[in-house]
C-alpha positions, 0 to 999 in steps of 0.5 A, a space after each residue: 141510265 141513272 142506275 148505271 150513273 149511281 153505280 159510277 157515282 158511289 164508285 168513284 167517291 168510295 175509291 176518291 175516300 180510300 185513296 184519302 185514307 192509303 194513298 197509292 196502295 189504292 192501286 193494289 187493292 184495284 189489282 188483287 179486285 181486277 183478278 177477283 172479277 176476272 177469276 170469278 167471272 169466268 171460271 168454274 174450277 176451284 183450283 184456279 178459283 183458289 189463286 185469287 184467294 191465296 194472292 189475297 193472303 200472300 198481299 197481307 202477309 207480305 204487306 203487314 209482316 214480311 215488309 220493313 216498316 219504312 217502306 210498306 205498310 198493311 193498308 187500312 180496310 185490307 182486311 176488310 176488302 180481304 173479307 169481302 172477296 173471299 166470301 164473293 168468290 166462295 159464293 160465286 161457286 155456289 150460285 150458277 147466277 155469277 155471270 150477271 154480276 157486272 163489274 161495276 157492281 162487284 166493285 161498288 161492293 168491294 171498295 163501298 166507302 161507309 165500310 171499306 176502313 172497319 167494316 160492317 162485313 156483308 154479302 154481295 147478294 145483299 149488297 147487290 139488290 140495294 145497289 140495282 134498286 137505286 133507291 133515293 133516300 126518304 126523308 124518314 131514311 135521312 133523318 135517321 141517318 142523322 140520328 145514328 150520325 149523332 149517336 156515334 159521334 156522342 160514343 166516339 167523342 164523349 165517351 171513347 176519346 175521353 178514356 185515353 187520359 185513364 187508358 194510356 197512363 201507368 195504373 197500379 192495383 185497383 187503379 189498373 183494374 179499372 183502366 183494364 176495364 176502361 180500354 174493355 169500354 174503350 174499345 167496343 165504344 171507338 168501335 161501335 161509334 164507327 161501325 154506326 158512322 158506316 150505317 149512318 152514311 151508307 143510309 145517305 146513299 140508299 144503302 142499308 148496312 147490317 148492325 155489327 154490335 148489340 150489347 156485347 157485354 151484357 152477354 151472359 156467356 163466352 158463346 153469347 159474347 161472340 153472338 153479340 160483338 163484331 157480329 158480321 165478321 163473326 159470321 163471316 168466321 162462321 160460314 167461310 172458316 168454321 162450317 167448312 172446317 165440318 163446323 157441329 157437324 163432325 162425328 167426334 165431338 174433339 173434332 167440334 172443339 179443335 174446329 171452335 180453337 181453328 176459327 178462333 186462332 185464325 181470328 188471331 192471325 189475322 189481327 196479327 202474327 204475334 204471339 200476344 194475338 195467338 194467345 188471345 186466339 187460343 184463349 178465347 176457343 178454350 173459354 168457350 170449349 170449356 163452356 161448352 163442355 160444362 155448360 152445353 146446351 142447358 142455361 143458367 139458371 137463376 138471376 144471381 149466379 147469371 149474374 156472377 157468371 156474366 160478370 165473370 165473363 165480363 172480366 176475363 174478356 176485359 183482360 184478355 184485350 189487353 192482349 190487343 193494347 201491350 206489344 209482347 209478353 213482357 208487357 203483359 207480364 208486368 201489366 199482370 203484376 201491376 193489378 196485384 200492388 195495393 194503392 189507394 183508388 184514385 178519385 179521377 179514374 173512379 168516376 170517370 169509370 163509374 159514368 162510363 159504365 152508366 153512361 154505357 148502360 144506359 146507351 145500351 138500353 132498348 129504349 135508347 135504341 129504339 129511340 135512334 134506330 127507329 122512328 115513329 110519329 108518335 108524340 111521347 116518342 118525338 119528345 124523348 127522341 129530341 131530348 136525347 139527340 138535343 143531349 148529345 149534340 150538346 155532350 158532343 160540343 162540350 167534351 171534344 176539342 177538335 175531331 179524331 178519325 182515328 178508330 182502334 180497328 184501322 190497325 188491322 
């Protein structure tokens, strides 16, 4: 009975939250949920397993592109819940256990409030055994909860939200190089702090959500990068796009790199049907077939030409986000022009620029981590470990004025 009461309970506050958040849109994401469970539930065909599937991507067409804007609208976490259905109903043709799955529970995971709006992506299986568990949350599991709360409101508040100034603004030559490189830091900090936000608040109810981000930009190459960034819808883009297209499997290898530029275009789409995003798609599968072609399987080798090669990385990442920030090709076009105009540094951009990396470094540090992703009882670790939170907390009452839920990702 308590076990059937805590399903209701994270229900009925995950749908109060979305509707918060979208409103009466709420309802259509309850509709297309309501096929998914009936569909699943009691068919063995894929034909009509498919109908589900298609009415998912025909709701996001139809919503983000096909609909004027002053009528309806792609509502937020839609590609979330897209995700999340598509790979319960794949995964329910491959396990002949799918008749257990109860409504409730398939519910619990579609629309679980910590990841619904931005993620992290996970499977039902996962997602299933935790919620059957009903496991109150320990002492240690809220405290760390706390933690991980702290942490990703120092990213979002003192980091993330204090690059707009620099970001948004016109920038000229080694002025505009830096503002791409902030958005660059911009956009994985906003990110990160959300996906810790979900992490955080899923602990409050006994769940644990995997991690999404594990210093992207410390990678060494494209392949690594997308190891590392987004790390549960790169997976996702794995198992339900790439490996079904024949994935490292096909006998020729332009099979292989037209399969990397598919996943990687249809990654694109789904942020949008513009051409900015086709390119951003497209340009990324071509960097990492190139870097497959010439790398293969070798690594770098030697600390120096890592390092040059990870910066080179760093850099072409950087720019193609801007491929996420400008609306058309002119923009970009002229944003492009602007990186080559000669003109002073600007002493603000400078060093806000200089403690974003640092900061940033030092946050990706193993220690860091460690000391907020972990607990222990011993004593140095306690001291560093309160010294750390006690900074931030304070970081984050002196930087922002009032709070911004806003997060980049909640335009797709």
């Amino acid at each position: 009975m308590m076990r059937l009461l805590y399903k209701y309970a994270i229900l009925l506050i995950s749908l109060g939250i979305y509707t918060w958040f979208v409103g009466a849109y709420v309802a259509i994401l309850l509709l297309l949920a309501t096929i998914v469970i009936v569909v699943s539930g009691f068919s063995t065909s894929k034909w009509l397993l498919s109908f589900p599937i298609i009415s998912i991507i025909i709701g996001f067409a139809v919503l983000k592109y096909l609909t004027p804007s002053n009528s309806f609208s792609l509502p937020i976490g839609y590609s979330v819940f897209a995700f999340t259905c598509i790979s319960y109903i794949v995964d329910s043709t491959r396990t002949a256990s799918k008749t257990n799955n109860k409504p409730i529970d398939v519910l619990c995971y579609l629309f679980f409030f910590p990841k619904m709006l931005a993620g992290p992506i996970v499977r039902f299986s996962d997602f299933k055994r935790q919620l059957n568990s009903c496991k109150t949350p320990s002492k240690t599991e809220l405290y760390l909860a706390l933690k991980i709360l702290i942490f990703a409101s120092f990213c979002k508040f003192v980091l993330a939200d204090n690059l707009s100034g620099i970001t948004a603004s016109e920038n000229y030559g080694i002025n505009s190089w830096l503002s791409t490189i902030m958005f660059a830091f911009q956009l994985y900090l906003d990110f990160y702090a959300y996906s810790n936000y979900a992490i955080s608040f899923a602990l409050l109810v006994g769940i644990k959500l995997p991690e999404s981000f594990n210093s992207p930009y410390q990678a060494v190459t494209f392949n690594g990068f997308w190891h590392r960034w987004n790390v549960t819808v790169s997976l996702w883009l794995r198992d339900y796009i790439y490996i079904p297209l024949g994935g490292n499997r096909c006998n020729s290898r332009w099979r292989v790199y037209s399969n990397i530029l598919l996943t990687f275009l249809v990654s694109g789409l789904w942020h949008g049907a513009t051409l900015p995003f086709l390119l951003w798609g497209i340009l990324h599968g071509i960097f990492v077939i190139t870097e497959r072609i010439v790398l293969g399987k070798k690594e770098i080798e030697g600390k120096l030409l890592r390092f040059l090669y990870g910066f080179y990385v760093f850099c072409i990442i950087s720019l193609l986000w801007q491929l996420f920030k400008l609306d058309g090709l002119e923009p970009f076009i002229k944003w492009m022009k602007s990186l080559f105009v000669i003109v002073p540094v600007s002493s603000q951009v400078l060093w806000i620029s200089i403690f974003t990396i640092s900061t940033t470094y030092l946050m990706d540090n193993k220690m860091v981590k460690q000391l907020i992703f972990s607990s222990s009882n011993n004593e140095l670790f306690v001291y560093k470990e309160v010294a750390l939170l006690c900074t931030m907390s304070f970081l984050v009452l002196l930087f922002h004025s009032q709070p911004n839920i806003n997060f980049f990702y909640f335009k797709f």
